[in-house]
C-alpha positions, 0 to 999 in steps of 0.5 A: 495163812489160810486160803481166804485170808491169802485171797482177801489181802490180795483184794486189799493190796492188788488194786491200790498197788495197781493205782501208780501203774494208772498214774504213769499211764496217764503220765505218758498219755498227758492225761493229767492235764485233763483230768488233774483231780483225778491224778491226785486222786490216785496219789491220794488213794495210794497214800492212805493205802501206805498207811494204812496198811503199815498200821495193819502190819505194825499190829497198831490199835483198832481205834487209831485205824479207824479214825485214818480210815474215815479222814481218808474215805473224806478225803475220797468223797471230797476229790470224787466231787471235784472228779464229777464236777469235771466231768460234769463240766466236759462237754462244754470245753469247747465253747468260749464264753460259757453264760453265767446263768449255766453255771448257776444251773449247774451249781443248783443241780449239784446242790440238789443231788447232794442235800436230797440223798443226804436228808433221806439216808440220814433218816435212814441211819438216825438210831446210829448216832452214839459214837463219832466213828459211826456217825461220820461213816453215815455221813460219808456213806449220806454223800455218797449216795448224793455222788451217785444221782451226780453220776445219772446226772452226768450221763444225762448231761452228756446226751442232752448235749449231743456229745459222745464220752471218750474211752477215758471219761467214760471208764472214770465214771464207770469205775467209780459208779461200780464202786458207789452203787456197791457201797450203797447196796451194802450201806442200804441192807446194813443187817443182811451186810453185817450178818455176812460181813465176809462176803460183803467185805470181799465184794466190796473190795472185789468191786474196787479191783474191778474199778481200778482195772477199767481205770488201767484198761481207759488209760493204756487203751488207744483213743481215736482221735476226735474233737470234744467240741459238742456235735451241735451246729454253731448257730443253734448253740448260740440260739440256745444259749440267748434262750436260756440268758432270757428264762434266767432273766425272767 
């Protein structure tokens, strides 16, 4: 086994087995109960893993191996969704009747950042479009980039409500905006990422190292105690609120 191959099965195999080691540490943490989709997710992620791997390992046909790979960045891109919805959705635990029209603001803001990214990275990739593999990568990589304007979004989000991430959140939304914008970048200089497919493969797969280790480091570190009630006064939360029920009334 030479050198580089040593080092890139270590990148491959290295943060996915580190993945059970974040899942324990927010067993014991209970963080599971905050965050349940992103729990699952790490199971998820460690299966396809399985998987895959028993196929490269097995020698088994190429075809067969990217098929699974593309139901399984499916799958990721589906619980990404739901990991950024949450997230999405935090800083408004603590209030007790959340109003209809909110929600619907949300519901529009996420249709927008996936359907806009959508439309231009597809036309972006239409000459590619001659075999199902490589059309649903495009679609994939399409929603994607919708994951990352989510990701802007959410920042922005949690400044307008005056609310502070905690360690955890925070290192979830890092982690995952590390590992969407590097795809991205490949996906966007798609020539330049084929010509040097190595070191584009070693960086994405460098990137998700990287990723997994903040995940284990916002998981196993000591989190101050504080409320996740936003800093706004109460008065001014209702004031608000009955500002907004009367601009979606008009």
């Amino acid at each position: 086994m030479s050198p580089l191959h040593f080092v890139w099965l270590y990148l491959w195999t290295a943060p996915h087995l580190l993945l059970p080691v974040v899942a324990v540490s927010m067993f014991r943490k209970r963080l599971h109960q905050d965050f349940p989709i992103f729990f699952a997710y790490l199971a998820f992620e460690f299966l396809k893993f399985c998987v895959l791997f028993a196929i490269y390992l097995r020698g088994g046909p190429p075809w067969l191996y990217a098929r699974i790979d593309v139901l399984g960045q499916a799958g990721d891109v589906a619980f990404r969704f739901g990991i950024l919805q949450g997230l999405l959705e935090r800083p408004l635990a603590g209030i007790a009747a959340l109003p209809r029209s909110l929600a619907n603001l949300r519901m529009g803001l996420t249709t927008l950042f996936v359907v806009l990214p959508s439309i231009l990275v597809g036309m972006f990739c239409l000459r590619i479009i001659d075999h199902w593999t490589v059309q649903s990568y495009w679609i994939i990589e399409s929603l994607n980039a919708a994951q990352c304007g989510l990701l802007v979004l959410i920042f922005l989000w949690y400044r307008f409500w005056g609310h502070r991430m905690s360690r955890f959140p925070f290192g979830i939304a890092l982690g995952f905006g590390l590992i969407l914008g590097v795809e991205l970048l490949l996906w966007a200089m798609t020539g330049l990422a084929q010509k040097y497919w190595v070191a584009a493969d070693f960086l994405h797969m460098g990137t998700y190292h990287a990723a997994v280790l903040l995940w284990l480091y916002a998981a196993c570190a000591r989190e101050a105690v504080r409320s996740d009630v936003p800093s706004t006064p109460l008065p001014q939360m209702h004031d608000w609120l009955a500002d907004l029920r009367r601009t979606t009334q008009l």
